[in-house]
N, C-alpha and C positions, 0 to 999 in steps of 0.2 A: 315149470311147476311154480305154481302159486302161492307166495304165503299165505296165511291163512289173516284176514283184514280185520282190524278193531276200531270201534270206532275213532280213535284219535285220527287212525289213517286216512279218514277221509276228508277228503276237501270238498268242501261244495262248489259247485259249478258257477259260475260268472253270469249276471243277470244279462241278458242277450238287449239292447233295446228294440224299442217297440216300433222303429222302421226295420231291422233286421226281421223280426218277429212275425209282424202282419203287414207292414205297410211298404213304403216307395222301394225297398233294397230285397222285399220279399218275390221270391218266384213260386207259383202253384201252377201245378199241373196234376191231370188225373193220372195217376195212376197206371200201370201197365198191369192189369190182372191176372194176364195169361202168365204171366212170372214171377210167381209168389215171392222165391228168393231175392230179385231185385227190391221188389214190392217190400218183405220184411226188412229187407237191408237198408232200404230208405225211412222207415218208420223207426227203426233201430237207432238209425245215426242222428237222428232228430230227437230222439227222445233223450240220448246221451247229450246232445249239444243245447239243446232247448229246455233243459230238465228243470231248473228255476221257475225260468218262466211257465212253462207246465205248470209246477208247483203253485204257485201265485196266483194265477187261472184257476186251478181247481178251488183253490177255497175263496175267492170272489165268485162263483158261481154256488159253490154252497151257501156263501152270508148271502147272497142274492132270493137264492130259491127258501133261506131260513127266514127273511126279511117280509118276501111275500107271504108266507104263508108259518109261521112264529109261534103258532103253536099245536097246529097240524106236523110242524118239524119236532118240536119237541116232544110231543108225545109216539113222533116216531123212535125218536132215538130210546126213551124211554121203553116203546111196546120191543123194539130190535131188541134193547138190553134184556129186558123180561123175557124174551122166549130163546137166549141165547144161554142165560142163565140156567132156566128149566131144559134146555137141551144138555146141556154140560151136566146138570146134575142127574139126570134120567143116564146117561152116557158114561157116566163113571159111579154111578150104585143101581145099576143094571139086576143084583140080587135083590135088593132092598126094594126096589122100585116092582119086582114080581113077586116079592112076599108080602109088600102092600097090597098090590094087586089083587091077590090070590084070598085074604084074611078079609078083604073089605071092597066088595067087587060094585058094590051101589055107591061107594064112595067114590071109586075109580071111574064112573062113567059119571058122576054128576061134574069132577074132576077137568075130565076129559072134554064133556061137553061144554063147561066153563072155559077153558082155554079155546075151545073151536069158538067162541060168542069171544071174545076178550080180542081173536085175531080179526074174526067179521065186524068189530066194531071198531079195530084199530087199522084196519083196512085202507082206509084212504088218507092216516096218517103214516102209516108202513109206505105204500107208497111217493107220496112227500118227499120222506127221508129217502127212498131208493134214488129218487130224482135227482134230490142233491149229492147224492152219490155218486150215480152211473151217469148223468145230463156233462159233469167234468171228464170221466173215461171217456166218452163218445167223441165230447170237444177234441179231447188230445189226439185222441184215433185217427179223428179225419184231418187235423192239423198236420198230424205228423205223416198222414200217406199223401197228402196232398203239395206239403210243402218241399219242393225243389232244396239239394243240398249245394250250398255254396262253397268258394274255397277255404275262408277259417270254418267252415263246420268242416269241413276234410280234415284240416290240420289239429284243431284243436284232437280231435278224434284219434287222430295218427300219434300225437304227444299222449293220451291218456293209454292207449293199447301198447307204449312201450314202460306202461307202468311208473313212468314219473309220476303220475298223479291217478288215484281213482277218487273217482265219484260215488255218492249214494246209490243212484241209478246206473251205473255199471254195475256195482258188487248185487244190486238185484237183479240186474238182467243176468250176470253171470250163473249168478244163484239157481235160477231157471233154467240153466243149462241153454243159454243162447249162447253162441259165438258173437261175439260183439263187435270186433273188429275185423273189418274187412276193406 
């Protein structure tokens, strides 16, 4: 049984370098698809071993794709926040928002229609910001089913699952209810 983790416990993971990583000491291979459990076992122990560098990767691919495109990103981020906001608030005055409704119904659909024009025109900045988002998860995705586990990724992995040390990325995968070491 597991204590239950705060942040003081955790340690972060050790910056892997960048021959380990991608280059002369790294092995890639496809995948075995017919066996998802190897298959997730291998993205699992990569993601715990690699999880810095992960980290580091994703937001150089967001300042990249914020860099090319500077303010198609920022008013992504800004139309995400706007319609995340009105979601939360529609979401938690669910009365108020049908007694609106119901008192002032030309309001509600000029309302409504204003926000369907507000996302059609924030459209291709929405996307943008998805980019910079998901273009990092995809990277890691195929990083990590692609890349061959070594033997400190073995070990280090074996030392974290006997609970001398967790990582950020364990206590989330764990959180999800994955079995993390194997």
């Amino acid at each position: 049984m597991h204590k239950k983790q705060t942040s003081s416990d955790f340690e972060i993971a050790p910056l892997r370098s960048l021959g380990d990583f991608l280059l002369e000491a790294a092995r890639f291979q496809i995948p075995n698809v017919k066996d998802f459990e190897r298959w997730g076992n291998r993205v699992t122990q990569n993601l715990l071993y690699y999880q810095t560098n992960y980290f580091l990767m994703s937001i150089l691919i967001f300042i990249i794709v914020g860099i090319i495109h500077p303010i198609k990103m920022a008013c992504g981020i800004l139309a995400t926040a706007v319609l995340f906001m009105i979601f939360v608030y529609i979401t938690n005055e669910k009365a108020s928002a049908a007694r609106f409704k119901k008192r002032h119904p030309i309001v509600s659909i000029f309302v409504i229609f204003a926000c369907a024009y507000f996302l059609a025109y924030m459209l291709q900045s929405l996307m943008v910001f998805l980019l910079g988002v998901l273009l990092p998860v995809a990277a890691i995705f195929i990083h990590a089913s692609l890349r061959l586990r070594n033997m400190k990724n073995k070990i280090a992995n074996k030392v974290e699952s006997l609970g001398l040390r967790t990582t950020p990325m364990g206590f989330f995968l764990e959180e999800m209810g994955l079995e993390i070491y194997s």
